[in-house]
C-alpha positions in Angstrom: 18.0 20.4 4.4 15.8 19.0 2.2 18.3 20.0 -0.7 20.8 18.0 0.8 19.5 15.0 1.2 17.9 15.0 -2.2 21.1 15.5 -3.8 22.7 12.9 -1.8 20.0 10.3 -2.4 19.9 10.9 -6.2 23.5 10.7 -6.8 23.3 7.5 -4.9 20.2 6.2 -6.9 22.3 6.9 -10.9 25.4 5.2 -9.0 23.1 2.0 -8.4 21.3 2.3 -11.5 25.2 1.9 -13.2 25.9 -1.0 -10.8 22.7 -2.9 -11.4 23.2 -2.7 -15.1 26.7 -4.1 -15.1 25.6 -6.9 -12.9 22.7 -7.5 -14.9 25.3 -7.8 -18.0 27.7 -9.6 -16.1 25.1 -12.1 -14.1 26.8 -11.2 -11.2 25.4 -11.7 -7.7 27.2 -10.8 -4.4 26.2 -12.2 -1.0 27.7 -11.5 2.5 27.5 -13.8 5.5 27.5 -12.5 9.3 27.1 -15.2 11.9 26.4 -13.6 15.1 24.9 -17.3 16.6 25.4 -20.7 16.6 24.1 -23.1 19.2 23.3 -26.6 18.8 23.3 -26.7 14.9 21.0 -23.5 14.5 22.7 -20.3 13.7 21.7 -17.2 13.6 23.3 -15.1 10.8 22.0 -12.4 8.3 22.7 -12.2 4.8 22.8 -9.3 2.3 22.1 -10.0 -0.5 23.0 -7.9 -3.7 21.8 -8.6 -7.0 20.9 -6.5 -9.9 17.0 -6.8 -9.1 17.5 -5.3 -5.3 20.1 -2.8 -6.4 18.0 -1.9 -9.2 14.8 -1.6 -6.8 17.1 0.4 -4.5 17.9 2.3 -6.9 14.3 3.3 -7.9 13.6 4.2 -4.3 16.2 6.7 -3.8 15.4 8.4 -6.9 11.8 8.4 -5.6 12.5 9.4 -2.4 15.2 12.3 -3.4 12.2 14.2 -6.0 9.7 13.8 -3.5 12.6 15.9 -1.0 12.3 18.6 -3.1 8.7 18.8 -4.1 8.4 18.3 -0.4 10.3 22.2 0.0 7.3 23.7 -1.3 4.4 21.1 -0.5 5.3 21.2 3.4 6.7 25.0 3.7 3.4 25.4 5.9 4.2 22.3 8.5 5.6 23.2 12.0 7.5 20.5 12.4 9.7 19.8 9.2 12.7 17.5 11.6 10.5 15.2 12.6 9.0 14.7 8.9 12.4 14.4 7.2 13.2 11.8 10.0 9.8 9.9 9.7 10.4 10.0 5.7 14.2 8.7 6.6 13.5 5.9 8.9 11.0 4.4 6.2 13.5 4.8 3.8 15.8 3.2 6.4 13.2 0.1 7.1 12.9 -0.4 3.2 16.6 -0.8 2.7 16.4 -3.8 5.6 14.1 -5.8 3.4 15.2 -5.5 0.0 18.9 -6.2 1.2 18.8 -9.0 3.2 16.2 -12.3 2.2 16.7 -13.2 6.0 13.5 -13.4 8.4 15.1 -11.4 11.0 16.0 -8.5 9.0 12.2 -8.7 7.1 10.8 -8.8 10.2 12.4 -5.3 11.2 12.1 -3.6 7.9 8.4 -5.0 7.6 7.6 -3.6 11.6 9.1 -0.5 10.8 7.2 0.3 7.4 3.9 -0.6 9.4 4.4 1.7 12.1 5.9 4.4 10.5 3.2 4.6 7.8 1.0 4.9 10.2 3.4 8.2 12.2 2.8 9.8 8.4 -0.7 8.8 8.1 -2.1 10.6 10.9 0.7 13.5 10.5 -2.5 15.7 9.9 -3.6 15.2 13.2 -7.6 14.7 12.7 -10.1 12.3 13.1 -10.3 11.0 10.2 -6.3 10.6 9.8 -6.1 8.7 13.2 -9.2 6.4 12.0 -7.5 5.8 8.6 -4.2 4.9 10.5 -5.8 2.9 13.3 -7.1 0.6 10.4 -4.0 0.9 8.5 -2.2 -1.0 11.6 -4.6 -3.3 12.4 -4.7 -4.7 9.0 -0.8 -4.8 8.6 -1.1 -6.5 12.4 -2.2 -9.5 10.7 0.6 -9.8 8.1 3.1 -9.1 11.5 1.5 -11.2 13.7 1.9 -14.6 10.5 5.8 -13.3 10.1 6.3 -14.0 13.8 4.7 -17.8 13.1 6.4 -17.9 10.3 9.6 -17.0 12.1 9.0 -19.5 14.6 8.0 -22.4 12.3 10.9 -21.7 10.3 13.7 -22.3 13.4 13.5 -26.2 12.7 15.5 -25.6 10.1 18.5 -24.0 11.5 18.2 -21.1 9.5 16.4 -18.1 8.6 17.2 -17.1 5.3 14.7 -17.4 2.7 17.7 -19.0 0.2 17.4 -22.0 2.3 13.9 -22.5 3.2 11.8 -25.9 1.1 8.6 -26.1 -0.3 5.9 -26.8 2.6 2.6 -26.7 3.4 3.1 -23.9 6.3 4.1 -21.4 3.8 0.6 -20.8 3.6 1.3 -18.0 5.8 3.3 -16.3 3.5 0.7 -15.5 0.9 -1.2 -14.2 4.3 1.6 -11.6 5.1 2.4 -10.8 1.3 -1.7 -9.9 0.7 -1.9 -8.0 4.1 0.4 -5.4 2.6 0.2 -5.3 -1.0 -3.8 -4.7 0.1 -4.7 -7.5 -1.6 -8.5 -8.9 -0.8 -9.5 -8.8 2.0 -7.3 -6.5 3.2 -7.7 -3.9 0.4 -9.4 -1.0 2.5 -6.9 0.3 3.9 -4.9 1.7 1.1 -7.9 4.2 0.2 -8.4 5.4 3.7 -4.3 6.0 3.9 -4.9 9.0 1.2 -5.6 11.1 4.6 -1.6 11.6 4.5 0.0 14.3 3.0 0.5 13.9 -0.7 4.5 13.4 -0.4 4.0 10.4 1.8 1.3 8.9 -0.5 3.5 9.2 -3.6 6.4 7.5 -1.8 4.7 4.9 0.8 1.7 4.2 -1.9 3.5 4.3 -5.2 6.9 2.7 -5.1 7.5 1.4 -1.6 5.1 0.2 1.4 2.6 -1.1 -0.7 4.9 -2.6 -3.6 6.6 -4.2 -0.9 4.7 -7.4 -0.5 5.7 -7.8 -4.1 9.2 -7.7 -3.7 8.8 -10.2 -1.1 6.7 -12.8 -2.9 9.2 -12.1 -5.6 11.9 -13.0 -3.6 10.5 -16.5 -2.4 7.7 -17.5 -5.3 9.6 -20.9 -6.1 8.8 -22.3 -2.3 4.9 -21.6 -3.1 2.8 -24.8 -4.2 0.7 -24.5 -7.4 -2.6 -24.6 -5.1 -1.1 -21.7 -2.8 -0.8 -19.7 -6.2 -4.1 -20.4 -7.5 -5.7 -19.2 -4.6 -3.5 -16.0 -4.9 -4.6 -15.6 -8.4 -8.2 -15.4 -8.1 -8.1 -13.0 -4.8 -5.3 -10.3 -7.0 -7.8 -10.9 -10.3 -10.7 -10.1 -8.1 -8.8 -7.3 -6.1 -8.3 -6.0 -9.7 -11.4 -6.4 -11.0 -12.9 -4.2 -8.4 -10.9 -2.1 -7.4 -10.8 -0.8 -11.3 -14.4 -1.0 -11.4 -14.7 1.2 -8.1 -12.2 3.8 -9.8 -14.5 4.5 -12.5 -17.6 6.2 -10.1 -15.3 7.6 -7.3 -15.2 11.7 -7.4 -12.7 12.0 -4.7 -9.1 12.5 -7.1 -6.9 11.2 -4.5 -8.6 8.0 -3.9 -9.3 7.7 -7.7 -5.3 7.4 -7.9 -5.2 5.1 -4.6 -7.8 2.7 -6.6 -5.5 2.6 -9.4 -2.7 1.4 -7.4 -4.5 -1.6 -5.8 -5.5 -2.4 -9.4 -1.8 -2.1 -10.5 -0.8 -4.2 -7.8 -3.4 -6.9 -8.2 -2.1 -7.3 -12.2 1.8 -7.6 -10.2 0.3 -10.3 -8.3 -1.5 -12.3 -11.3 1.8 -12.2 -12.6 3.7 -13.5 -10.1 1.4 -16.3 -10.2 2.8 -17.8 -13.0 6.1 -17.4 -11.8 7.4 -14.4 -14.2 9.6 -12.5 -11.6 11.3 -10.3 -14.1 8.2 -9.3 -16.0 6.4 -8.2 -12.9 9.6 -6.9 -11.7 9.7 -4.4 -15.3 6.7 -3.3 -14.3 6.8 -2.6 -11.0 9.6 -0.3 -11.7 7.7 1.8 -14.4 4.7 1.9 -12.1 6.8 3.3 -9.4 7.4 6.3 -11.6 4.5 7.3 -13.3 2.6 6.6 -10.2 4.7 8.8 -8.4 4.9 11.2 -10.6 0.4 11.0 -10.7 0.6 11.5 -7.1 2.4 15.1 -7.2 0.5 16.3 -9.9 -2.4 14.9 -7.5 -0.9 16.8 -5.1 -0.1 20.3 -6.6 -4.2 20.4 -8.3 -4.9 20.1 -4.5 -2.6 22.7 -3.4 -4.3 25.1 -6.4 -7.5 24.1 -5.2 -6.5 25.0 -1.5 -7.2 21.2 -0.3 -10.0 20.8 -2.4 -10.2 16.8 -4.2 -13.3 16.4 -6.1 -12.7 16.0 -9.9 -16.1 17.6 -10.6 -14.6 20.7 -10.1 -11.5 20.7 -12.1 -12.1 21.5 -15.5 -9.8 23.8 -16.1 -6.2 22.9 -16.0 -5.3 23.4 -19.4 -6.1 27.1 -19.0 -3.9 27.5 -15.6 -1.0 24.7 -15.8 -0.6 23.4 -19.4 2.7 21.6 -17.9 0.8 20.5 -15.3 -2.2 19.1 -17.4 0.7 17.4 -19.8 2.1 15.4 -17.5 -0.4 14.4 -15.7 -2.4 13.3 -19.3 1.0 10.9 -19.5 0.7 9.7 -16.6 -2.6 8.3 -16.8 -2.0 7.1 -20.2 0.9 5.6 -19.1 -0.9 3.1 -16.7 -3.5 2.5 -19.4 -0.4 1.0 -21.5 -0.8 3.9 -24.3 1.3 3.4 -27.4 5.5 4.2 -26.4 5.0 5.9 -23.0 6.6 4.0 -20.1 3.6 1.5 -19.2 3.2 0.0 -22.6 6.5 -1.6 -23.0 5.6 -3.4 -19.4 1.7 -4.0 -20.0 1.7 -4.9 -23.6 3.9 -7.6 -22.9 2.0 -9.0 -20.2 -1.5 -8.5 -22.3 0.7 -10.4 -25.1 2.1 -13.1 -22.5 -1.3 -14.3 -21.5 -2.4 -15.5 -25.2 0.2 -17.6 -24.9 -0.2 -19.1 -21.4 -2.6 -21.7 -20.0 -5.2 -20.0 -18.0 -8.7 -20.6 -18.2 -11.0 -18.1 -20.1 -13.3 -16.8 -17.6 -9.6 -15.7 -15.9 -8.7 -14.0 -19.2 -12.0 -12.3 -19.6 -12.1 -11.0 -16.7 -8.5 -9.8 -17.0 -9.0 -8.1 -20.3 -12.0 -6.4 -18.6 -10.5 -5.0 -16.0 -7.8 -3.5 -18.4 -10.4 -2.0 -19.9 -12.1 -0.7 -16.6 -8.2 0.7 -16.3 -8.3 3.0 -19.6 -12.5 4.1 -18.6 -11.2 5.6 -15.3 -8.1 7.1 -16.9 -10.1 8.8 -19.3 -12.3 10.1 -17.4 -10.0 11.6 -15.7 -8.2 13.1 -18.5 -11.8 14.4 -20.4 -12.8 16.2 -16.8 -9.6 17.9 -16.4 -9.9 19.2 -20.4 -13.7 20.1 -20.3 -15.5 22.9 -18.8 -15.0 26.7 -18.4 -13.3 28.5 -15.3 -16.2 29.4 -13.4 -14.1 27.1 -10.3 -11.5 30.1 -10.3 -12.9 31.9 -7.1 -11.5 28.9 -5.5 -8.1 28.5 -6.3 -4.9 29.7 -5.4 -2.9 30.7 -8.4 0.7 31.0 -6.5 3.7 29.1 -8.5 5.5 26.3 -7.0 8.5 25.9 -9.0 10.7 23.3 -6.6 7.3 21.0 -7.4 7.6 21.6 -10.9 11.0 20.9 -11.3 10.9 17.5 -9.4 8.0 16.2 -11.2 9.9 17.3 -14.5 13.0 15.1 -13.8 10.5 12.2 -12.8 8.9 13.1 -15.7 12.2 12.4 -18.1 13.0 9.5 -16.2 9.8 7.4 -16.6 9.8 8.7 -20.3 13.5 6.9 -20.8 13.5 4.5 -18.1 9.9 2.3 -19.6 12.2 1.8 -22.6 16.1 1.3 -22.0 14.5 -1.6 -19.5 12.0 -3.0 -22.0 15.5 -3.2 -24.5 17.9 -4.5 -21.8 15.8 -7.1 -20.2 12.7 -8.2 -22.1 14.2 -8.0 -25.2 15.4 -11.2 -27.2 11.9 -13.2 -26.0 10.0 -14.4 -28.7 6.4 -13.9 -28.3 4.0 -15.6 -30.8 0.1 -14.9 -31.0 -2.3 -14.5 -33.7 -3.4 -10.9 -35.4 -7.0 -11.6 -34.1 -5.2 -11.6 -30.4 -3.1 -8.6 -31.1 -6.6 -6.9 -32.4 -8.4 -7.7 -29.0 -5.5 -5.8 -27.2 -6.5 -3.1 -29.1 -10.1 -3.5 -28.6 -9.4 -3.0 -24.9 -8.8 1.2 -25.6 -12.0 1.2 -27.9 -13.8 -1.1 -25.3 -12.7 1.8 -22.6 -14.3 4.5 -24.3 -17.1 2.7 -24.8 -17.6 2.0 -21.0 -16.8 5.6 -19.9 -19.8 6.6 -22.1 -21.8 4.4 -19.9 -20.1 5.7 -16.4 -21.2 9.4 -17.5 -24.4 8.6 -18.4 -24.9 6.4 -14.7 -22.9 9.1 -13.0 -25.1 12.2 -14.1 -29.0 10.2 -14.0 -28.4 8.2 -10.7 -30.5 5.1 -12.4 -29.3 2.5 -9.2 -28.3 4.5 -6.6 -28.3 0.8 -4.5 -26.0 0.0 -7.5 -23.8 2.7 -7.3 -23.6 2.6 -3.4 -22.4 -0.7 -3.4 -19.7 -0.5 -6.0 -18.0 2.6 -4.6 -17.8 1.4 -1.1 -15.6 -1.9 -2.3 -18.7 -4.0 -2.6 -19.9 -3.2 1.7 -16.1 -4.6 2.3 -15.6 -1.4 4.3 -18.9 -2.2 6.4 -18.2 -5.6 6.8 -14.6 -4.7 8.5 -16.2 -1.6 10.4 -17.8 -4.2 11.8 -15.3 -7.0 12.7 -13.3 -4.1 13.8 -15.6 -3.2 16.3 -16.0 -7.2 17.5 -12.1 -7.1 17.8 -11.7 -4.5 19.9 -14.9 -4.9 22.2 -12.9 -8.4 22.5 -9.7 -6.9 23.3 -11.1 -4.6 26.1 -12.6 -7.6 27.5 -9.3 -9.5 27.3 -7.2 -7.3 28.7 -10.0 -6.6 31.8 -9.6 -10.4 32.2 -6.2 -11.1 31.4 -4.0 -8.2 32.0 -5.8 -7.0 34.9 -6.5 -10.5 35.7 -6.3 -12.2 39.3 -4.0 -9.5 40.5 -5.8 -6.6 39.6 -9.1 -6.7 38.3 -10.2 -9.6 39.6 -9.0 -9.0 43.4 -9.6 -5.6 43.4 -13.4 -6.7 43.1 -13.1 -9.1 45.3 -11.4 -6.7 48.3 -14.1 -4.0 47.6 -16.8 -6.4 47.9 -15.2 -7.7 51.1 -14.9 -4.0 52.5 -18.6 -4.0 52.0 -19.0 -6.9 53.4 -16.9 -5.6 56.6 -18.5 -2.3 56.7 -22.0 -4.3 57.2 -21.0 -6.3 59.5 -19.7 -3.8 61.5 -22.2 -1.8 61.1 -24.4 -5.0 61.9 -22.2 -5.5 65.2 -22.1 -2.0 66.2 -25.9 -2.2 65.8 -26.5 -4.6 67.7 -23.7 -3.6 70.8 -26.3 -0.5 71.4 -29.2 -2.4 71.3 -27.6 -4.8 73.9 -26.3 -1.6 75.6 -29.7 0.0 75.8 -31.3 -3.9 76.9 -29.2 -3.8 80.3 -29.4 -0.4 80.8 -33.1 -1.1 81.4 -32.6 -4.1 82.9 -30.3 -2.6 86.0 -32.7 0.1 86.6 -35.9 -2.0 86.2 
């Protein structure tokens, strides 16, 4: 089964691939009407929309989604219930496809519900405590963005019309930067993508690479010319800040999986910075090559933990190059790729955006602490890299030495396809832009590797003394935002039990139900009262007659 669909799904992905590239040569774009409404000049009608960014994103997806079928063979052989996996894995897919297609409220509004709730179904697909915490605040925090699409819906029927191809600039849109953050993860709304890692590692390469969170994205992407230049300023300093710490956070954090979950919401804050200056196909290039060497990090993520029989902590690791030298070699691109490493998939995308700042206007405390968190970016990979290289095998009691080739294999074509794909895109669409800086700004991109190294000295040194524990406490546990929201959490649902006591079980239920016990006391007294007070009566006349 899982053969199948992968076949069908990646057949389907190098058919859209062709399609998007002739449309992209041709500047072709095809739309399709269906009016299923129309009542008093307001009609109800959704649009597909296919141009060659969606077909290329839908393209990227399947591809995606048909490797992680196969690596899923091996990775869930173990798992009872492999149906209702495929079909969990199939209706995401399915609730992706409605909101890249169609740039229609309605249709958003189903494929946006349906990633929500579904992510959480493959969140808590474990089954534990801590996968049904995770999930719970999962929901709740992609609630918010929900519960702003159904305003924005609302607000939005003034106009007759729902697609986003018709809306104007306004004020109200406000709410749109409030459901795009909620599920990109963007500040405040970041902790849930770190507690998500709980799901299996084929969810988390799908939903967290390429898909769920990359989602809000796409969707800003799709309407940034409505936004007003103070909505984007405000966007800009929460995604620099969301990258800023988030990259920061990465570079003390010992669990491997949420190392790589960091990463993401530090790749997704620099998609966001982008989009603030309005350059779609940019963040578009690199949202595609993150998609794929993200990925691809996820399952080699995924199959260290499956050799270390569930075991995450990167302390312990130092040994792959003696076990998995395929393993080890991917994995070592992967990471390099996302630091933007000389001709490997991420450069072509992140040297031009390092390059493309130079030569905007943005202030320099924005810049600086842009160019430090690329450099925070290259520390963590690093480290990474030097803890998988150094040490001995003492760690080999521990592991599980069994081959899983259907793994292999997938990560391999993944592997080949973010090796051409970084290129062929950077030629096709990027290329022809003249881009003009000076050597000493060429030299501080540069300076950013160097400048990494540097700061991974440092982390080691902090990491192995313990010199401000307070320190270190507060940067891995995103500054006390996860206390902070432990704690609102806990307001908002001691709220909600005492709104639904007083509102759902209101007048009819709670309410009167009080009210007809306390008057059964009150009868049950009172009749105990009368009935009291009959035998004393009773017992008066009986002395009375025979007195």
């Amino acid at each position: 089964m899982y053969f199948i669909i992968s076949f069908f799904f990646f057949f389907f992905s190098l058919l859209g691939v062709l399609i998007s590239l002739i449309m992209s040569m041709t500047s072709s774009i095809y739309m399709s009407f269906w009016e299923f409404i129309f009542f008093n000049s307001f009609k109800m009608e959704y649009l597909i929309l296919f141009d060659w960014i969606s077909v290329m994103f839908m393209s990227v997806v399947f591809m995606i989604f048909s490797m992680i079928m196969v690596y899923s063979y091996d990775y869930m052989s173990g798992y009872l219930f492999n149906m209702r996996f495929i079909m969990l894995m199939g209706l995401f897919l399915l609730s992706m496809i409605f909101m890249i297609l169609s740039p229609n409220l309605i249709s958003i509004m189903l494929g946006w519900d349906g990633l929500g709730l579904i992510s959480y179904s493959l969140i808590i697909l474990n089954q534990n405590k801590i996968s049904y915490n995770s999930g719970m605040i999962t929901l709740m925090m992609n609630r918010v963005g929900d519960i702003f699409l159904l305003v924005l819906i609302g607000f939005f029927l003034k106009n007759g019309s729902w697609n986003i191809i018709e809306f104007y600039k306004d004020s109200f849109l406000m709410m749109f930067l409030v459901i795009v953050m909620s599920k990109s993860a963007q500040y405040p709304f970041s902790i849930w993508l770190p507690l998500a890692m709980t799901a299996p590692t084929p969810v988390s390469a799908l939903v967290h690479s390429s898909t769920l969170v990359t989602a809000g994205v796409y969707f800003l992407m799709r309407g940034i010319e409505l936004m007003e230049e103070w909505m984007l300023g405000g966007l800009m300093i929460l995604s620099l800040f969301t990258m800023f710490y988030s990259s920061l956070m990465a570079n003390f954090e010992n669990d491997m999986k949420k190392v790589v979950a960091l990463s993401t919401l530090s790749q997704l804050g620099l998609m966001m910075f982008i989009l603030c200056f309005k350059h779609k196909i940019l963040c578009f290039f690199h949202l595609v090559t993150h998609a794929f060497f993200k990925s691809l990090l996820f399952m080699c993520v995924g199959y260290i933990m499956h050799l270390m029989m569930g075991f995450q902590d990167i302390r312990y690791m130092k040994f792959l190059h003696k076990i998995n030298p395929m393993l080890l070699m991917m994995m070592i691109y992967s990471l390099l790729s996302m630091c933007g490493f000389f001709f490997l998939s991420g450069f072509y995308s992140k040297d031009l955006i390092l390059e493309y700042f130079f030569m905007s206007k943005v202030s320099y405390f924005y810049l600086i602490i842009f160019y430090v968190s690329c450099m925070f970016t290259v520390s963590y990979s690093l480290r990474l890299i030097i803890l998988m290289l150094m040490g001995n095998t003492k760690n080999l009691i521990m592991m599980s030495l069994t081959d899983y080739n259907m793994k292999l294999y997938s990560m391999i074509v993944l592997w080949l396809m973010s090796l051409i794909l970084g290129s062929l895109m950077g030629w096709m669409f990027i290329s022809g832009k003249v881009i003009i800086i000076f050597g000493w700004e060429k030299m501080m991109i540069l300076m950013i590797l160097v400048l990494g190294m540097i700061f991974l000295g440092v982390v080691i040194k902090l990491s192995n003394t313990m010199l401000f524990p307070k320190s270190y406490y507060f940067v891995s546990s995103m500054w006390f935002l996860d206390l902070i929201l432990n704690i609102y959490v806990n307001k908002v649902v001691n709220y909600m039990k005492l709104e639904f006591m007083f509102f759902e079980k209101g007048w009819g239920e709670y309410m009167l139900i009080n009210w007809v016990n306390e008057f059964e006391k009150i009868v049950f007294y009172m009749n105990f009262l009368i009935k009291k007070v009959a035998f004393i009566l009773l017992i008066f006349v009986i002395i009375m007659l025979f007195y």
